[in-house]
Each structure stands twice: as structure tokens, then as C-alpha cells.
C-alpha distance (Angstrom), angle and dihedral (degrees) to the residues before:
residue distance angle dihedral
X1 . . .
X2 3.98 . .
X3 3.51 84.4 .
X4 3.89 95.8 63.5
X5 3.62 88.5 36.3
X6 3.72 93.2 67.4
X7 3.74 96.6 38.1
X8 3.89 88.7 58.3
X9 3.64 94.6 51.9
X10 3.71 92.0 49.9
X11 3.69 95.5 51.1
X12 4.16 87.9 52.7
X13 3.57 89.5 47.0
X14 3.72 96.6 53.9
X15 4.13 91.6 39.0
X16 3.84 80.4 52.0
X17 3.46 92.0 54.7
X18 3.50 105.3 39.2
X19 4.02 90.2 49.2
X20 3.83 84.8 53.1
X21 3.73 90.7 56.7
X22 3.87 100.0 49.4
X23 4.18 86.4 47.7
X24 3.57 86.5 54.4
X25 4.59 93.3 43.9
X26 3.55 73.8 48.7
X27 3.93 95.8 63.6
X28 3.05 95.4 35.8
X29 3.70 101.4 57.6
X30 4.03 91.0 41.5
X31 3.91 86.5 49.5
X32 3.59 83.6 49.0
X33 4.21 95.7 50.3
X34 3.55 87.5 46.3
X35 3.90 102.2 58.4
X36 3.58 85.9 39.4
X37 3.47 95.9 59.5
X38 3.49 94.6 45.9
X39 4.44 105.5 -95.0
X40 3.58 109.0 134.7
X41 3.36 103.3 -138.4
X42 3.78 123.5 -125.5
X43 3.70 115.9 -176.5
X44 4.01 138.8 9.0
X45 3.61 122.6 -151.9
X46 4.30 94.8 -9.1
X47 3.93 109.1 -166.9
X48 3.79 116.7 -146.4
X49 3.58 132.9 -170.9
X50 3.92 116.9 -114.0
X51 3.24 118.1 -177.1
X52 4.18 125.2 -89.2
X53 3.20 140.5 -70.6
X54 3.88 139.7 -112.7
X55 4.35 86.6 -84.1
X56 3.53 86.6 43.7
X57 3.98 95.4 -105.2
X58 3.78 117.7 155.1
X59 3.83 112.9 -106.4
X60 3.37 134.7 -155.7
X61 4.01 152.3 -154.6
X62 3.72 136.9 -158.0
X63 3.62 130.3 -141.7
X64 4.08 101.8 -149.1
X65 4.16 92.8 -150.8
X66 3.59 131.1 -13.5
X67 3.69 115.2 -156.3
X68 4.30 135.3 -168.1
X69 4.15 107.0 -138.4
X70 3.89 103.2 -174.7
X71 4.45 94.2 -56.9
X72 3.43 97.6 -22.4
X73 4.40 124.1 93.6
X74 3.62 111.5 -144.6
X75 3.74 117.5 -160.7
């Protein structure tokens, strides 16, 4: 039973991980579209505050990439 145990945690670990690293190919190669076609970009990754949860803990969003097109933010 240990046995599977551990082999299920390991296989959500390296999901986790590997999901993690196509999000972050993923920013990359929008960062990358952006600057080529001309957006200066702003922000990476930009936390903002919520609103709480049911416990009352603080939660959070992320903007990915925020990016200035000629007077106009793009997020």
C-alpha cells in the first residue's frame, strides 16, 4: 500500500512540474510575440489582492504579462 502511495505522489509531482514548465514556454513565447510586435512590456507575473476566502485568508491573482501598445495597457 506504501508502495502505491509513493508512486502516486511522484506522478503528481512530476505532472506538477511539467505543467509548470509549459505555463512558463508559454510566457515566454507571448513575451516574446509581444516585443516583437512592438508592446513594451510592463510587468511579468503581477500579484493582486482578491479578496478572502471562506477562513478569512487573503487571496490572490496574477496577471501573466502586462504590456503598453501606444496609450493603451494590455493585460
Amino acid at each position: 500500500m506504501s508502495q502505491l502511495f509513493s508512486l502516486d505522489i511522484q506522478n503528481k509531482r512530476s505532472s506538477e512540474r511539467s505543467s509548470s514548465k509549459v505555463g512558463q514556454i508559454g510566457e515566454e513565447l507571448a513575451a516574446a510575440f509581444l516585443v516583437r510586435n512592438a508592446y513594451l512590456l510592463v510587468a511579468a507575473n503581477f500579484k493582486v489582492p482578491v479578496g478572502r476566502n471562506r477562513v478569512g485568508a487573503p487571496v490572490n491573482g496574477e496577471i501573466d504579462l502586462i504590456a503598453y501598445d501606444e496609450g493603451v495597457l494590455w493585460r
